[in-house]
N, C-alpha and C positions, 0 to 999 in steps of 0.2 A: 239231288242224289249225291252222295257220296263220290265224288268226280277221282278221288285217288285208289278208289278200287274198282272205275270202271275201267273199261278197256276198249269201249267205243273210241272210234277213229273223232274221236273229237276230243144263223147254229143253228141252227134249227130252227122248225118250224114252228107259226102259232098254234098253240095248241092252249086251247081253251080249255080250264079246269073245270067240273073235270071232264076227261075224255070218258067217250063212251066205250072206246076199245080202245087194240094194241093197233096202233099204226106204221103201217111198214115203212122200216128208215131208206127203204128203194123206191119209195111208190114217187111219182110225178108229181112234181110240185107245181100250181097254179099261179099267176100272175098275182091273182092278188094274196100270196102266198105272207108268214109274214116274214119279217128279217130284210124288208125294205130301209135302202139310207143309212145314217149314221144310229148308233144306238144310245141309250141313257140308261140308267141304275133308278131304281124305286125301292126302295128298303132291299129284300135279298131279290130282287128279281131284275134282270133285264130287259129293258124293253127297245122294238126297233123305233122307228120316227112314225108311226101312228097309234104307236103307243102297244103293241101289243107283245106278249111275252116270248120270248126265244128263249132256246138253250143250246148253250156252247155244247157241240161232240165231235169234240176231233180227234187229229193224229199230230205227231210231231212230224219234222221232215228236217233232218238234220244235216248240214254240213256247210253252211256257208261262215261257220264259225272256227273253221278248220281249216289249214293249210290249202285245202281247193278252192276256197274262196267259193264256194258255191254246191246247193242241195248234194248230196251222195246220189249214185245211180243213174247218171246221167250217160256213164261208161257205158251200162248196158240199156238205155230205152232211152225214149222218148218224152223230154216230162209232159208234155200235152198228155200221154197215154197214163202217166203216172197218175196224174190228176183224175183224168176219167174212172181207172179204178178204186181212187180214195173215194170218188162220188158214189161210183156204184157199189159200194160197199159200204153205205152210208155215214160216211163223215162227214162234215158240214162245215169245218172249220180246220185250218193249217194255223199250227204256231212253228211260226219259223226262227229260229236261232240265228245270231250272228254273231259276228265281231266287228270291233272297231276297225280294223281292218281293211273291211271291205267301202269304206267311205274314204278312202284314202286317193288321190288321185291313180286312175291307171291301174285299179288294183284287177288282176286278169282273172279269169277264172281257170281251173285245172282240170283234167279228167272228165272232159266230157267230149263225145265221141260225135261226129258231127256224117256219120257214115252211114247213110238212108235216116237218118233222126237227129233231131236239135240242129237241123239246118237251119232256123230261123235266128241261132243263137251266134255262128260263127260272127270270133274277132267283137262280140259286144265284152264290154267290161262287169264285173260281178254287180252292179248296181244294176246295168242293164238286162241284166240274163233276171236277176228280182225283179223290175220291170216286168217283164214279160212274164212271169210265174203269175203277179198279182193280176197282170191283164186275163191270161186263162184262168187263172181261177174266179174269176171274180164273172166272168162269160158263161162259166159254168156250174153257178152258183154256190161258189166256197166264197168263205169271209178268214182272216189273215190277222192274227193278230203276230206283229214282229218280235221277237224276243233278245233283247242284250244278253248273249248267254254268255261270252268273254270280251276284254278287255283290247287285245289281238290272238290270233289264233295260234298263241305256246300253250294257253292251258287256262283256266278259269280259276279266278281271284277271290278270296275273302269277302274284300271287299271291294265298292264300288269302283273304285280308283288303284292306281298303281302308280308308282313312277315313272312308268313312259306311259300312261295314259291318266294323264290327270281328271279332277271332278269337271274341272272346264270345257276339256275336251268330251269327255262321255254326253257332258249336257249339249254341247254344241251340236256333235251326234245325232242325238234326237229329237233336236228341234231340224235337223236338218231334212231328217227321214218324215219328220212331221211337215213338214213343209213341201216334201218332194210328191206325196199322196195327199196331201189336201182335197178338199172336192173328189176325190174318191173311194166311197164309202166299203170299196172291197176292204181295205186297211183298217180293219175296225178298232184294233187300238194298240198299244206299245207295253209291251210287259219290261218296265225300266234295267232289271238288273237281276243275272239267274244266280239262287242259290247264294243269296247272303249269308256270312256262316259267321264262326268265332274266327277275332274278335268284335266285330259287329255285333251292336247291342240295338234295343229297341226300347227308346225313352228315358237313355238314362240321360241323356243333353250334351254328351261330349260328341259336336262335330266332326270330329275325324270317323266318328264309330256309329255314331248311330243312326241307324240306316233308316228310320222311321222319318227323322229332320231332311237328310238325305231325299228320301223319295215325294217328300215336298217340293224341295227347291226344283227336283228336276219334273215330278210331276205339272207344276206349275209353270216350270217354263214350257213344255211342250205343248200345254193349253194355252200359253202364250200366242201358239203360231197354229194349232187349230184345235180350236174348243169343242170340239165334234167327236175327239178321239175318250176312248175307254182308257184309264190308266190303270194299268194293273199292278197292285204291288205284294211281290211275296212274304214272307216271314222271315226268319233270321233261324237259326241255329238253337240258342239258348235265353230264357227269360228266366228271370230270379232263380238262376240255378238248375234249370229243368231243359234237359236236352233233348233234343229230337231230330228227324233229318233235318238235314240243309234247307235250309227256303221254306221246312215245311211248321214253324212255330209261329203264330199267329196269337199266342196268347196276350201278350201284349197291347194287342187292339183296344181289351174293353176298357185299358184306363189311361191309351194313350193312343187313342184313331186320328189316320190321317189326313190331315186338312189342306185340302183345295180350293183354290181361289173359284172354281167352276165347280158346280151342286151337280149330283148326281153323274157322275164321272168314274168313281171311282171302285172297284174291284180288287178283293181281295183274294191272294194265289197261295197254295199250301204245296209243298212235295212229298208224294209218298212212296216206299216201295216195300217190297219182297226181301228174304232173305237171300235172294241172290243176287242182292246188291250188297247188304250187309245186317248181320244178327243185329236187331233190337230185344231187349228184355222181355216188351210184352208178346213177343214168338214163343218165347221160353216158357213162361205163367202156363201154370198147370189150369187154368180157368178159358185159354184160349179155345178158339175165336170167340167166346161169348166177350171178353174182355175189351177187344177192339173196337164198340161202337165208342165205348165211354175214353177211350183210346184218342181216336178220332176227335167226339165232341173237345176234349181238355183241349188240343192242337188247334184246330180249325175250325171244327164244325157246331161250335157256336154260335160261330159271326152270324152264322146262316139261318142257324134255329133263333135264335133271338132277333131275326131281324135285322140286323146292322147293317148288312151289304152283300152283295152276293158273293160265294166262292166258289173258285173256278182248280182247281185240282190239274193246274199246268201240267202234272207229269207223276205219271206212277205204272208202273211197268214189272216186267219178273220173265222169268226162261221157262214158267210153270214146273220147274225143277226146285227143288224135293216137292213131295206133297203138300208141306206145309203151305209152300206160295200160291197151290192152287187152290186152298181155302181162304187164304187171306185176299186173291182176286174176286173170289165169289163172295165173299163178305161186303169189301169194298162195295163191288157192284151194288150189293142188295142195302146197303146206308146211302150211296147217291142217288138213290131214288128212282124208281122204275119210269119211264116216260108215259109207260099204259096209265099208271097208275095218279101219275103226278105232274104230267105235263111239264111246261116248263118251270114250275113251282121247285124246283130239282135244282141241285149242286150241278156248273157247269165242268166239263172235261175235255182235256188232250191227252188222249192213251202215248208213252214212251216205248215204243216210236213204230214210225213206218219202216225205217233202216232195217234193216237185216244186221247188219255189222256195225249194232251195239254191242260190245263183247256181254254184257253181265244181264241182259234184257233178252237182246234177242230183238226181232220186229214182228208187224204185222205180215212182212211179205219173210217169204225164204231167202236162203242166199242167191238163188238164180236172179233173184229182181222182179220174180215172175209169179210166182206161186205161194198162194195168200196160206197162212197160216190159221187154217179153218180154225180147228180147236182154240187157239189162243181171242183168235174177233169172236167165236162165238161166245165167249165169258163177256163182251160188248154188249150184248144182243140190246138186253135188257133195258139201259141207258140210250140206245142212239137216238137220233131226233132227224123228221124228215129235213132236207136239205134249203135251199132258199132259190127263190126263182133267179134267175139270169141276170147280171147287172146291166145298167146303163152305160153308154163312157161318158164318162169324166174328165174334169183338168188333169193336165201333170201325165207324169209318167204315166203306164201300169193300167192305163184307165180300162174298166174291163171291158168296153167296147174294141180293141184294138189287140187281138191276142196275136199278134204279129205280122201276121202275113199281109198288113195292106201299110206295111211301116215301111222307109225305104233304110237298106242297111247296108252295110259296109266293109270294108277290112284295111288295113295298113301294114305295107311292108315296109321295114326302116335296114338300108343297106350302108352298110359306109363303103365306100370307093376308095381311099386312102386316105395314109392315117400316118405322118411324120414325125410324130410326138409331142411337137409344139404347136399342133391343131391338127384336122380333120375336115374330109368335105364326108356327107353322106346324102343318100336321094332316097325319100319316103315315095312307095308307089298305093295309090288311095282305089280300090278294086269297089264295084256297086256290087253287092252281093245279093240283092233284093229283087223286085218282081219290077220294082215301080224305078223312075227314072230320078237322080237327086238331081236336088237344086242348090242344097249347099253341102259342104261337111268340113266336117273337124278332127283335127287329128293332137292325141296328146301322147305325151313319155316322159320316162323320170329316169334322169341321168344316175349315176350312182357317185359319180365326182363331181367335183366343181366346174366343170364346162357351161360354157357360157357359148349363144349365137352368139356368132359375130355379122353374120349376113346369109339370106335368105331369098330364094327368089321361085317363082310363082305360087307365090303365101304369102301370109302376112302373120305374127307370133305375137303372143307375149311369153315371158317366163318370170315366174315364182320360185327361187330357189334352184332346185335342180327341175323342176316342172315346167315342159314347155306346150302349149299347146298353140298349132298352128293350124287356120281358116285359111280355106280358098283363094286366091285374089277372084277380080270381077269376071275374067274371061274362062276359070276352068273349074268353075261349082256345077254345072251342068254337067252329069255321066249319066248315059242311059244304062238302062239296064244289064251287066256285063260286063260292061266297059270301066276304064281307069282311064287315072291321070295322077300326074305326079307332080310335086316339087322337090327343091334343094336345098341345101344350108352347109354352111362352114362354120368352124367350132373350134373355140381353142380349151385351155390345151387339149393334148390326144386322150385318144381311148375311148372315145365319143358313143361306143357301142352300148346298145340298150334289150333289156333283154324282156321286155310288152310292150307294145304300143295298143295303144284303142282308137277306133274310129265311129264318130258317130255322123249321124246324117237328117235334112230334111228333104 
């Protein structure tokens, strides 16, 4: 989407071709449902790990790409409750957005209200509070595809890289995030980088630009570290001349598709919208909407009718204001392919967005956080797909067996006691915030100066930089339920003060 005229504060079931009827995107999904395990690509279709077809239909869930470091709405609810109504509502799949950012050590989360809800969240770090989204979702049968949507959370880039977030570090990134969900298949795959635009090219061979070379190197490292995941790579802006939204030109595929070291991996993503994101020409064309399949096809949906790969339609959204965007949803709809009609044979999709407070969209809920926006999900109807059974847990974080409440958790207070200028004592007090009793925990913080431990006592540290993170000693890892304990440190020079700390715990 055109990100300088938004104003946003920033799969399905087997279904066997063909179906005999429409089947309800609410109805109960069975055990041996399909969208089990990790998935793979076969020409334009994907399938789960016994081979059978799904289809991506989801929502977006935005804001961990923004200054909160984490999903929007947490102010007002509960995300457990959040998820439950994205299921009940039949969505099957979360593309979550982020930022570089949020992999940062300590990096906190903001604006979320811990007042009868998200008590399971307090004093975790923005990694952690993901953690826990992937773990419910994954409980309650959503699958997660993560999305690099910027760079850090000023604002989304051109291109892949920036001057303070170089290609090294983006890649690092995602194998990190690939690495932290391994072995659990709620994370079904990594959409590399939102919204490649101009000067970003596709195939012409200059390295800095062209994001097709680009979503190699990084697609391939992230199969590096687990070859299980889905890569999804968007489009670019402009091909030989011919413009379209951001992310959403794909023309470039048929003479120059992208290669992966791991077969059947790979997924291709297009962005669409409404004129209330911004006029495109063919709004305008006295022949509209009949114009817009052949629209579509030129862009994207080729790949998919000729078989190449599947495409998956990350994001396309509108205020259903003027008229015009509410033909061009109905259109849309009816070229992605009916589900009654076509099962998972079907272009996959993330409707933009579930937020309310996308300025230029709008969401699927209202501004309350509460109340669904009938009219707008029922232009979905058509496309949804029943949901996927319950997952397993898993290694690693998030695993969706453990949607928090049997984790034990924590918090950290960091006080300084005084503070002379030419050092500092301060005492971290370490609180059990959880149900269950820890046995060890860890506490981290990121200076803003050069201060340095100097000495520490009942802990034990290291430090990276301004980054210190300090464990238990042997006598005070044990806190029951409730309970705290603390240690000490001294620091030079002053000013020692820190303004997050994170705690985590076993």
């Amino acid at each position: 989407m055109f990100r300088t005229l938004r104003r946003a504060l920033c799969v399905a079931a087997a279904l066997l071709l063909p179906l005999a009827g429409v089947q309800s995107a609410r109805a109960d999904v069975s055990a041996e449902a399909a969208g089990a395990g990790y998935w793979h690509t076969s020409g334009r279709q994907i399938l789960d790990a016994a081979g059978q077809p799904v289809r991506i239909a989801g929502i977006n869930w935005f804001g961990f790409e923004t200054a909160n470091h984490v999903v929007h709405g947490l102010w007002a609810r509960d995300y457990k409750s959040m998820i439950d109504q994205m299921k009940s509502l039949g969505y099957n799949t979360l593309r979550m957005p982020y930022s570089d950012d949020i992999l940062k050590p300590g990096t906190m989360p903001d604006s979320i209200s811990h007042d009868g809800k998200n008590t399971d969240l307090r004093g975790l770090t923005s990694l952690q509070v993901l953690d826990r989204i992937v773990a419910y979702a994954g409980q309650s049968g959503l699958k997660i595809v993560l999305d690099r949507h910027r760079p850090d959370a000023a604002g989304q880039s051109a291109l892949w890289y920036t001057s303070a977030v170089p290609e090294s570090t983006w890649i690092a990134n995602l194998k990190a995030l690939a690495a932290r969900y391994r072995g659990n298949s709620t994370v079904v795959g990594i959409d590399l980088h939102n919204e490649p635009r101009d000067p970003a090219c596709w195939g012409c061979g200059d390295t800095s630009r062209d994001w097709r070379l680009a979503a190699e190197r990084a697609g391939n490292a992230v199969l590096s570290v687990n070859p299980e995941l889905l890569i999804m790579v968007e489009g670019v802006q402009s091909y030989n001349g011919v413009n379209g939204w951001w992310g959403g030109n794909l023309m470039g595929v048929a003479e120059h598709p992208v290669r992966l070291d791991v077969p059947n991996r790979l997924v291709y993503s297009a962005h669409d919208y409404a004129t209330s994101v911004a006029q495109q020409p063919w709004f305008s064309d006295p022949s509209f909407p009949a114009n817009m399949p052949g629209i579509w096809d030129k862009y994207w949906g080729y790949v998919f009718k000729q078989n190449i790969a599947p495409v998956w339609l990350g994001e396309f959204g509108t205020t259903l204001q003027p008229a015009v965007d509410r033909t061009w949803l109905s259109e849309l709809v009816k070229y992605l392919r009916s589900t009654s009609a076509h099962g998972a044979d079907s272009f996959h999709w993330t409707f933009w967005s579930w937020n309310p407070n996308s300025g230029d969209t709008g969401g699927i809920l209202k501004d309350d956080w509460q109340t669904v926006d009938t009219a707008k999900d029922a232009y979905l109807a058509p496309v949804k797909a029943p949901g996927f059974a319950p997952g397993t847990p898993g290694p690693g974080p998030g695993g969706p067996g453990d949607p928090g409440g049997s984790t034990p958790t924590c918090t950290a207070a960091y006080t300084v006691g005084s503070d002379w200028g030419g050092g500092f004592n301060a005492e971290v007090k370490v609180t059990n915030t959880g149900a269950l009793a820890l046995k060890s925990w860890k506490v981290t913080w990121t200076w803003s100066g050069s201060q340095k431990v100097t000495n520490m006592w009942n802990a034990t540290h290291t430090q990276t930089g301004a980054t210190v993170t300090a464990v238990n000693a042997a006598h005070n890892g044990s806190v029951p339920a409730g309970g705290s304990a603390s240690f000490g440190l001294g620091g030079a020079p002053g000013g020692g003060g820190v303004t997050g700390v994170s705690c985590s715990a076993s």
